[in-house]
matplotlib code that plots the C-alpha trace (Angstrom):
import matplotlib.pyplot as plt

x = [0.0, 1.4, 0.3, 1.3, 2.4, 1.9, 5.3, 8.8, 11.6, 13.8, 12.5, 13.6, 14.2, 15.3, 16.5, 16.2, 14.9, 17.0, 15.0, 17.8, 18.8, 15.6, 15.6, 19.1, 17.2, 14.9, 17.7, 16.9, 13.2, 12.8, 16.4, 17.5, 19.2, 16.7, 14.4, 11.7, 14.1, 15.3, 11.3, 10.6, 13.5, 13.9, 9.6, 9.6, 12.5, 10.9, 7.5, 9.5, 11.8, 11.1, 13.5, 11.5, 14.5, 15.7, 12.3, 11.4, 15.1, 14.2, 10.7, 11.7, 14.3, 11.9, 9.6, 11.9, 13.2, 9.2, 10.2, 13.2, 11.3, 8.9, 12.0, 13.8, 10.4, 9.7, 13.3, 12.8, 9.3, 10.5, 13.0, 11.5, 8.1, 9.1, 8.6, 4.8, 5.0, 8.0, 8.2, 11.7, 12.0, 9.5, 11.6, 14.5, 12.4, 9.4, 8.5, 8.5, 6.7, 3.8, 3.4, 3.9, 3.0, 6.2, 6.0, 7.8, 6.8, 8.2, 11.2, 15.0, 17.1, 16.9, 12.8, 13.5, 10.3, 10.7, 11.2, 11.3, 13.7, 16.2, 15.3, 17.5, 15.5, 16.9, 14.7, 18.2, 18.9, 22.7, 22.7, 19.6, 21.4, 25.1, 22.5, 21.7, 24.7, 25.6, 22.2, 23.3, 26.8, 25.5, 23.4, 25.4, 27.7, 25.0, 24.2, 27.8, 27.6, 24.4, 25.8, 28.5, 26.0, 24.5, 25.2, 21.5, 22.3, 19.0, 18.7, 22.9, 21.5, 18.7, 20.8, 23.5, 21.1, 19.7, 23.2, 24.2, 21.1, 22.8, 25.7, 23.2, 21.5, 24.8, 26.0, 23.2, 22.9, 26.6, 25.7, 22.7, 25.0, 27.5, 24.9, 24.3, 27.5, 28.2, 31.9, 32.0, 32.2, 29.6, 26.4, 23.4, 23.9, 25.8, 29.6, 31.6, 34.2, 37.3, 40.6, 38.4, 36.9, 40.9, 41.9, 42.8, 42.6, 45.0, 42.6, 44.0, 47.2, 50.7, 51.9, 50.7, 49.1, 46.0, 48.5, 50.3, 50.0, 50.1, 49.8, 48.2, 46.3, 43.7, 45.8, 48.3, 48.6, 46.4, 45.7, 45.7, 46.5, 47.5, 46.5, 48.3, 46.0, 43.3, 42.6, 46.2, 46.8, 46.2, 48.2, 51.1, 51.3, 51.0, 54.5, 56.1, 56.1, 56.3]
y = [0.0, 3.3, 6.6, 9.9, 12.5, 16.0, 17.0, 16.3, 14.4, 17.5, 21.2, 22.2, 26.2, 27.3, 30.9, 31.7, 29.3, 27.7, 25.6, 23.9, 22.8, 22.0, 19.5, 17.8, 17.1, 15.1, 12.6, 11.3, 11.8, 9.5, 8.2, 5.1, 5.9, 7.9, 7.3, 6.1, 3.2, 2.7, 2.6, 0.4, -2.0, -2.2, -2.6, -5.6, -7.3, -6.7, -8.4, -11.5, -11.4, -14.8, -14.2, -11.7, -9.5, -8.7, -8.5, -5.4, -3.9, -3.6, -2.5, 0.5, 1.7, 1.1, 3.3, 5.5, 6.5, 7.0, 10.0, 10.6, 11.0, 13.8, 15.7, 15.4, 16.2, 19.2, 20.5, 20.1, 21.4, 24.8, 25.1, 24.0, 26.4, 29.5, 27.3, 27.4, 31.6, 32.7, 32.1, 32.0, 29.1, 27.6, 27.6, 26.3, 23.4, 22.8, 19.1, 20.5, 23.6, 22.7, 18.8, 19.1, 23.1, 23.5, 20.2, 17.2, 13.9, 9.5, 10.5, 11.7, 14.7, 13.8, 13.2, 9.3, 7.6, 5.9, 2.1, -1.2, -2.1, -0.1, -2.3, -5.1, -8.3, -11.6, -13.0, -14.0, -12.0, -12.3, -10.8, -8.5, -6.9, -6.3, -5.2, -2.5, -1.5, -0.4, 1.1, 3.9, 3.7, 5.3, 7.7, 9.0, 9.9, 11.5, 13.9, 14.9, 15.6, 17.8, 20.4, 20.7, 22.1, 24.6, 27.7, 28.1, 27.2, 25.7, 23.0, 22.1, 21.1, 19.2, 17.4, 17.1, 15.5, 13.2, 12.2, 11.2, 8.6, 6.8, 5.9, 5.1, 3.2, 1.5, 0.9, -1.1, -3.3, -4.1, -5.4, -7.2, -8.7, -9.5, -11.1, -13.9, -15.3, -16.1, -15.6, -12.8, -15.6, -17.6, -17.1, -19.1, -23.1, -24.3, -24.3, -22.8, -25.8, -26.4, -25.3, -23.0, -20.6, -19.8, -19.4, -15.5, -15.2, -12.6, -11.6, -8.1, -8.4, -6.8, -3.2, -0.1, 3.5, 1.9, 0.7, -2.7, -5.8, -5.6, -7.5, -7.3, -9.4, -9.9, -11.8, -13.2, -15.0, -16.4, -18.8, -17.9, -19.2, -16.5, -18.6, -16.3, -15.1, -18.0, -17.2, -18.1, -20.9, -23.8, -22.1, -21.8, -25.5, -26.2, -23.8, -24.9, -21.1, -19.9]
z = [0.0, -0.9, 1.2, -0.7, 2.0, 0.9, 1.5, -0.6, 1.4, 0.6, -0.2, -3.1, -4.3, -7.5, -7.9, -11.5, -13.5, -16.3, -18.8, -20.4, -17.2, -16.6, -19.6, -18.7, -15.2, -17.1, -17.5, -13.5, -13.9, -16.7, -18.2, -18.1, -14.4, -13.1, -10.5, -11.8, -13.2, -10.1, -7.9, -10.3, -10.9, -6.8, -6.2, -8.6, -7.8, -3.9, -5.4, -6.8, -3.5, -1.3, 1.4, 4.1, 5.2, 1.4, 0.2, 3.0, 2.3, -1.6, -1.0, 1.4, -1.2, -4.0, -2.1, -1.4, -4.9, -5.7, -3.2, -5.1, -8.2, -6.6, -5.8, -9.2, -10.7, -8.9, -9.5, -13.2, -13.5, -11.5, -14.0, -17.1, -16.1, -18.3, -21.7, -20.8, -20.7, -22.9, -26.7, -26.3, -23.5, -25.7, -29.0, -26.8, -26.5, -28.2, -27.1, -23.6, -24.5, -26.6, -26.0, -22.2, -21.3, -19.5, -17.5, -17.1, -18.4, -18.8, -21.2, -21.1, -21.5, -25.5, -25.4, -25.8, -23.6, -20.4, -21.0, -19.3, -21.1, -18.4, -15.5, -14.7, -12.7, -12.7, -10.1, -8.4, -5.3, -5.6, -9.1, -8.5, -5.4, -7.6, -10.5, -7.9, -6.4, -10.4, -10.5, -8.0, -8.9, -12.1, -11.4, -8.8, -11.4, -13.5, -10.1, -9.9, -13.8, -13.1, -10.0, -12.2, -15.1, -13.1, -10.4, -8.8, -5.4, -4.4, -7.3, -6.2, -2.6, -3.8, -6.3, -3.8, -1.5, -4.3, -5.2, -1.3, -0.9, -3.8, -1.9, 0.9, -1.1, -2.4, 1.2, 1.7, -1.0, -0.5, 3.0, 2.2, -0.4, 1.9, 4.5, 2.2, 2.7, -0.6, -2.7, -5.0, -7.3, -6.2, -8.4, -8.9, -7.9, -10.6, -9.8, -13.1, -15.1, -13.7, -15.2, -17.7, -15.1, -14.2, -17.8, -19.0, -23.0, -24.1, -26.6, -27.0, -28.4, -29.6, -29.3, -31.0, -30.8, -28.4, -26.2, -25.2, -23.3, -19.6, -17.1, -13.0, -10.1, -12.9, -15.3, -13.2, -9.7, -7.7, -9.7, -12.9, -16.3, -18.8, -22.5, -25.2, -27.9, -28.2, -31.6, -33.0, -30.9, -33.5, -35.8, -33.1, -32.0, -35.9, -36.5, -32.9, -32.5, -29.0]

ax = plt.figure().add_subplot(projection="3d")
ax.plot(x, y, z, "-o")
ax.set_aspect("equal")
plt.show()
């Protein structure tokens, strides 16, 4: 059961509207890391969830980005209003202007439409929670972008604001990750092949302006078997080349 409280989880206050800004806020409203993605992708994943605790920790973020998008909303509406009174504004942005008078509506900074194609649910709490944790990886990134695109002081609160719950939200879908007790490795019930699953292909090969072969803790050690360009490796052992 949802319960709309008449109030935003953060005030916000623009000081002179900007409605290009406005329309690069758009991007968290209804892009593909925005919040509606992210109430969405976390409320069904919640609905499919059969393990209690999980289930009430994806439901209460899920419901709290619904929140989120209010915010991000309101932002963006304040800024995009003077396309509903200014033939200017509106020439800046007609889709805005004389589809939605000035308002916000389900589509991105470039007018693509909100789809469900941008929600990631596997229906496997392991790789739903690390779907998650890149969810708000992302779109903190896209909040840092946006202070940096404007100067009104107001919308840089609310968007810092915005921005921090991300890493909240990342903090706790690393724990509820970790709780599960599982190896970082350790996906699903099947166990991987032997021998392959420890195999590095030095499929990018040879020295030249993009760079050269190198090597670190992710080809080397710990196991590791570094297998020298795959693709050639028939017509190595046929040569005796080395």
């Amino acid at each position: 059961m949802y319960h709309h409280v008449k109030k935003l989880m953060y005030t916000v206050r623009v000081g002179t509207p900007d409605p290009r800004f406005g329309r690069m806020l758009l991007e968290q409203f209804g892009g593909a890391n925005g919040e509606l993605a992210a109430a969405m992708q976390y409320s069904i994943q919640g609905l499919n969830c059969d393990d209690p605790a999980r289930k009430d920790l994806l439901m209460d973020i899920g419901t709290e980005e619904l929140s989120h998008l209010e915010v991000i909303g309101t932002l963006a509406r304040l800024h995009l209003k003077p396309t509903n009174v200014t033939r200017s504004a509106a020439e800046a942005d007609p889709l805005i202007a004389i589809c939605g008078g000035g308002g916000v509506n389900l589509f991105n900074s470039q007018g693509n439409p909100w789809t469900a194609d941008y929600l990631k649910i596997s229906g496997q709490i392991e790789v739903d929670l690390r779907n998650n944790i890149a969810a708000e990886a992302r779109a903190k990134i896209v909040y840092e972008r946006l202070i940096d695109f404007t100067d009104d002081a107001g919308s840089k609160d609310a968007l810092q604001f915005l921005m921090t719950r991300e890493i909240t939200h990342m903090k706790a879908f690393m724990k509820a990750l970790d709780s599960l007790g599982k190896g970082a490795l350790e996906i699903g019930a099947r166990p991987p092949t032997p021998g392959v699953v420890d195999q590095y292909f030095n499929d990018s090969t040879g020295e030249g302006d993009a760079g050269k072969d190198l090597r670190g803790p992710w080809n080397q050690g710990d196991g590791w078997e570094f297998v020298e360009a795959p693709a050639f490796k028939d017509l190595m052992d046929a040569s005796g080349a080395r």
